[in-house]
N, C-alpha and C positions, 0 to 999 in steps of 0.2 A: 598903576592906573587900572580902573577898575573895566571891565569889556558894557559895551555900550546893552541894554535893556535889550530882550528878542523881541523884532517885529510884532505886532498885533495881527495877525496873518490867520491865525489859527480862529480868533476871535471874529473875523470879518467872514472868514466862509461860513464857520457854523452863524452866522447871523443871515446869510445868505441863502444857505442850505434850508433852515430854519421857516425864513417867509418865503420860500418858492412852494417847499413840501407844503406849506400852512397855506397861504393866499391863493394857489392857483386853484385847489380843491376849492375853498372856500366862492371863486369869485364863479369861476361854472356852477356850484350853488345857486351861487345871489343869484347871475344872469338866467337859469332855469325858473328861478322864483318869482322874480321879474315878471318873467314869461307868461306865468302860471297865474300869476296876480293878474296881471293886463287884460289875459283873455278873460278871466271870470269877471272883473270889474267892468270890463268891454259888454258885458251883457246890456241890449236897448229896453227901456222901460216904453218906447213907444206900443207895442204890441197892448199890456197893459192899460196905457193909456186909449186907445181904441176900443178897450172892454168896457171903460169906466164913460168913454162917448155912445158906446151902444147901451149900457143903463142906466143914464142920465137920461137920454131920449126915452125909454121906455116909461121909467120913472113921471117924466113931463109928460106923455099921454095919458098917463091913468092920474097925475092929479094926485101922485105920492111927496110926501118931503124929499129933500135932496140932503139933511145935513151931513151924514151918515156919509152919504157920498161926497161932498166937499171936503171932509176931512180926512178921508182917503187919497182925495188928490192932495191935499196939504202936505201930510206924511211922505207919497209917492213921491212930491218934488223935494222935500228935503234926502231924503233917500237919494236921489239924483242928484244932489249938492254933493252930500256926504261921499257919492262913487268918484264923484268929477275931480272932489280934491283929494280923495286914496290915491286917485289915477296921476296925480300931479308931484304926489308925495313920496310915490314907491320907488325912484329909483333913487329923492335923497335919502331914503332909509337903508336903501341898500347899498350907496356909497359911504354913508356913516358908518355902517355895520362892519363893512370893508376895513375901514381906515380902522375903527377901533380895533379890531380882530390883529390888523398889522402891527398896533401898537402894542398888544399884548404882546402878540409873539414874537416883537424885539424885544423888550424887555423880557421875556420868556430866556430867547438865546443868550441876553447879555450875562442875566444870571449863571445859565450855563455853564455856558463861556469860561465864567468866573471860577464856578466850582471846580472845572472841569481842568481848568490852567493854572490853579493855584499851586496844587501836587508840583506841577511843571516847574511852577516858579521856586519854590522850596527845593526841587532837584538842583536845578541852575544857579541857589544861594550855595547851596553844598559843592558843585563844580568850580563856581568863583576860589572858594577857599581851599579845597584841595588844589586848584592851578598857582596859587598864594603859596602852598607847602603846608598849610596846614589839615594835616588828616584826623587830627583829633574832633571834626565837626562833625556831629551826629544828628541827623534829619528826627523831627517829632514823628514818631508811627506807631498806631496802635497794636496792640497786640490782643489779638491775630490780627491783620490787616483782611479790612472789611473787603478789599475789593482790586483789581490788578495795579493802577495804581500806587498806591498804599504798598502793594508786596513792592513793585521797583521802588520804594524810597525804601521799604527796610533791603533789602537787597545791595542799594546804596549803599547804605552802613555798613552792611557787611564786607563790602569791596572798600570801604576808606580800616575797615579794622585789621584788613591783611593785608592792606598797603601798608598800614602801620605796621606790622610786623615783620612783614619782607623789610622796609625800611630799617628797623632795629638788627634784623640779620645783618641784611648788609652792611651799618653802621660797623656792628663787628668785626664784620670780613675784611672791613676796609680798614680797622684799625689794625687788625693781624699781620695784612698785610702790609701797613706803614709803619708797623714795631719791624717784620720781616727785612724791610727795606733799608730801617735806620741801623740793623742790627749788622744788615750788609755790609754799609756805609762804614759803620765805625771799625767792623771785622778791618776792611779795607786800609782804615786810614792809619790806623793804629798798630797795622804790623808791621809798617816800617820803621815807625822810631822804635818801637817796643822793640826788633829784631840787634838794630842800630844799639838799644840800650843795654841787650843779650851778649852782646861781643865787645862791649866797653868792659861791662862787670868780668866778662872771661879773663879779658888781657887784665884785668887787675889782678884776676885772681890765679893765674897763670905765674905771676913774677914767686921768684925765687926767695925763702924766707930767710935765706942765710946771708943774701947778697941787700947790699943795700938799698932803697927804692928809686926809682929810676923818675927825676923831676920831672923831665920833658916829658916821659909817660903816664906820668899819672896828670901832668896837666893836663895834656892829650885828651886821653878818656874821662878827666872832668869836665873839662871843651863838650867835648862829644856829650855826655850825659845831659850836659846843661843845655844844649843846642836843643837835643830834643825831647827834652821837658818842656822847654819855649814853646816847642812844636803843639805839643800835648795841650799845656796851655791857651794857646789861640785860639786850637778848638773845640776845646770845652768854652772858652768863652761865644766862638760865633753859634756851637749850638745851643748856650743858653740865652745869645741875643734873638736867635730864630724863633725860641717857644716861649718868649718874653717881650714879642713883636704888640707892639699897642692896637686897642680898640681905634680900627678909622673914626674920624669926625668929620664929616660929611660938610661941605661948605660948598659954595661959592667961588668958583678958580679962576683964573684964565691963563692958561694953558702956557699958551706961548710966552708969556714970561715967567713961569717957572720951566720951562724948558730953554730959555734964554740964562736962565738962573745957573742950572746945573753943567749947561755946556763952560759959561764963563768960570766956574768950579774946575769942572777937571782937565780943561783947555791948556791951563799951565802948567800940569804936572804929567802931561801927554806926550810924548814920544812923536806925535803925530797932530795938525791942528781938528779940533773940533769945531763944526760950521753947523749955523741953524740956519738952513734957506728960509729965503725971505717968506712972507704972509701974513694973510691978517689973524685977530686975534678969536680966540675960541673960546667961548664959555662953557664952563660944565660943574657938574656938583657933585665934589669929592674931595677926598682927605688930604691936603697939600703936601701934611708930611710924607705920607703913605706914597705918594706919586714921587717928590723927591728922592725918596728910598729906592723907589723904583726905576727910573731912568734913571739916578745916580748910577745901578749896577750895569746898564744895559752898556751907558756911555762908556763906564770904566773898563767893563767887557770889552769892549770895542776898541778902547781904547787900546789894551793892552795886545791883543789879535793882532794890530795891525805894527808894522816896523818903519823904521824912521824913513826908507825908501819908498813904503806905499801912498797908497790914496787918502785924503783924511778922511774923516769921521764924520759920515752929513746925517745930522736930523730934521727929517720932514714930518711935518704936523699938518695933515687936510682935513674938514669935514665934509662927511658922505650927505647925500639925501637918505640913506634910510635913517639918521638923527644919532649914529654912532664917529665916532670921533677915532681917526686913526692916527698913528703915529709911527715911523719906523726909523732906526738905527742901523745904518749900512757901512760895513767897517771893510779894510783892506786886507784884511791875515788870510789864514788858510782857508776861512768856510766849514762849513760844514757839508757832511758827504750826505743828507737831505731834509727831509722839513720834519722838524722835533714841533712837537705842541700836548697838549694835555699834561696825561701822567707823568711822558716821560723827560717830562723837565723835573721830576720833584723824584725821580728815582735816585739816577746818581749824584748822590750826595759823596762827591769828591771833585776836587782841582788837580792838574797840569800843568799850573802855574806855582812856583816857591812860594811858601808860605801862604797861599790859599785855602780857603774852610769848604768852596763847593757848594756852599750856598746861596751865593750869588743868585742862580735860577729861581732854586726852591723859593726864596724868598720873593723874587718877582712874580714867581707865576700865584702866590698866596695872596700877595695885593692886588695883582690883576679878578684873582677869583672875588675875592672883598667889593671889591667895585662893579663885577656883574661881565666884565669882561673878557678876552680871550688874547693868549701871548702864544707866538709863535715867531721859530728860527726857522731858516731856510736858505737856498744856497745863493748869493747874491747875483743879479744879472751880468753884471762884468767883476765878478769875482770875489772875495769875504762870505762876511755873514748877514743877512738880512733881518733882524730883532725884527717883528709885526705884530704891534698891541692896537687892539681896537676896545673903547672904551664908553659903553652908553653915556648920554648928557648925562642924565640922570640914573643912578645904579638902583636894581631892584629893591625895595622894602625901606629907602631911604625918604626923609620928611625933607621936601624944600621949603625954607624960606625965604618969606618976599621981605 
């Protein structure tokens, strides 16, 4: 699931930042201007008209025309119209002025904004997809990059191109060391029948060529050879059932009856009863078979751990509030001396038990990985072993459908 879009936060200040720096200058302007306007506009034309009453009067003594003078005052009073409505009009000119000026300068910031957060948003595509696992995602940047910017997105690239290479390292390392590991393994497994097979061929080859051959001997060390060719056999087959483990197919489960499945499975060939405490049913989306395979070993584990005189075999199935789904397997045998998980379930690849491959884990803890989730043993609170697989609904990079 994809992380939710980053707040617009960045885009809101600089839009803020933007009309304080721009409006506040701007409006001590206007209201100076205002000011500036008022008082010159404030100028009184009576004075004037007092000039135009002292030469009129002269005017009418000596017996001159006036037009010259009427039309001065005509002028004078429109001029006194024209101050009256400046005077009435100047501060919506300066609150329009205002409002438009503000209008710019948000769209001013938005563009911004825009430009300024896009780099952003192109970093944050290429973080979504490196958190994905995919480092092959390379951010658009020119070359040279024009601006800082621009250098952290090619810088980006550069940090997803040696993560890709550590990651190929590592790949490596980690397969050297899981050839090191198998190498171990089969060193292991295979020096006691191989020794066993050493000392069969001896005593055959030991007998006396003069004297006749010894039936019950050479049965003997046919027995013997044959037992552990069997041996040899089983496990070459479980380790080509292990590296011939199928692609999951992701569905649709509910839990609790396939864990009702595989208790009634190996409940009859158990030494010991297997119980599924009661509860309700759990949905989740995962490989039915892959899961069957999986608590199939834990059960049989468990099964086999515990002796006809212990406690039986309880599987609990809860779900959590953080949307993972646990399950655990608590058996009566010895326990384990403390809490195995990760690697070191997929290291020892050998059994304890007659005729075991030792893959039992390896292979649980590969489906546990497959589905996104985590398997861990541990020592149980009143005694055995405690199997603890927790399992997301949903496992990473898988498609649900409705």
């Amino acid at each position: 699931m994809d992380s939710p879009p980053p707040p617009p936060r960045f885009r809101r200040r600089l839009l803020v930042v933007m009309l304080l720096t721009g409006l506040i200058p701007l409006m001590l302007l206007g209201a100076l201007a205002q000011g500036v306007l008022e008082r010159v506009l404030s100028v009184s034309i009576a004075p004037v008209e007092g000039v135009l009453d002292g030469v009129s009067a002269d005017l009418e003594r000596r017996g001159l025309p006036q037009g010259a003078l009427d039309d001065a005052r005509l002028n004078l009073a429109q001029a006194e119209l024209a101050r009256r409505a400046l005077v009435r009009r100047v501060p919506v000119f300066i609150a329009a002025l205002g409002l438009v000026s503000g209008l710019v300068l948000a769209v001013a910031a938005a563009l911004l904004g825009r430009v300024l957060t896009r780099p952003v948003g192109t970093l944050i595509d290429g973080m979504r997809a490196y958190s994905r696992g995919d480092l092959s995602v390379r951010l658009a940047v020119p070359e040279p990059p024009r601006d800082e910017l621009q250098f952290l997105l090619g810088q980006f690239n550069r940090m997803g191109q040696e993560l890709l290479d550590q990651r190929e390292r590592l790949k490596t390392a980690e397969q050297i060391a899981a050839w090191q590991d198998v190498a171990r393994a089969l060193a292991h497994e295979l020096k006691n029948p191989l020794t066993a097979m050493k000392l069969s061929l001896a005593r055959l080859s030991r007998q006396d060529d003069s004297a006749p051959p010894d039936p019950t001997r050479l049965a003997e060390a046919v027995a013997l050879l044959q037992e552990e060719v069997d041996l040899l056999m089983r496990m070459t087959q479980s380790f080509s059932t292990f590296a011939r483990l199928p692609v999951p197919r992701f569905q649709d489960v509910g839990l609790r009856a396939l864990l009702a499945e595989v208790c009634t499975l190996y409940a009859g060939s158990s030494p010991v009863p297997v119980e599924l405490e009661p509860g309700p049913e759990v949905q989740l989306h995962a490989d039915p078979d892959g899961l069957r395979r999986l608590f199939g070993n834990l059960v049989k584990n468990a099964a086999e751990a515990s002796g006809p005189d212990t406690s039986p075999v309880r599987v609990a199935l809860r779900a959590e509030v953080d949307g993972a789904v646990h399950v655990t397997v608590n058996d009566g045998g010895r326990g384990v001396p403390g809490v195995l998980s990760g690697a070191v379930l997929t290291r020892g690849l050998f059994s304890t038990k007659p005729g075991g491959s030792g893959l039992g884990l390896p292979i649980a803890q590969k489906i546990v990985h497959e589905h996104g989730g985590t398997l861990r043993l541990e020592p149980g609170a009143s005694g055995g072993t405690l199997a603890h697989v927790s399992l997301p609904r949903v496992p990473p990079g898988s498609q649900v459908t409705s």
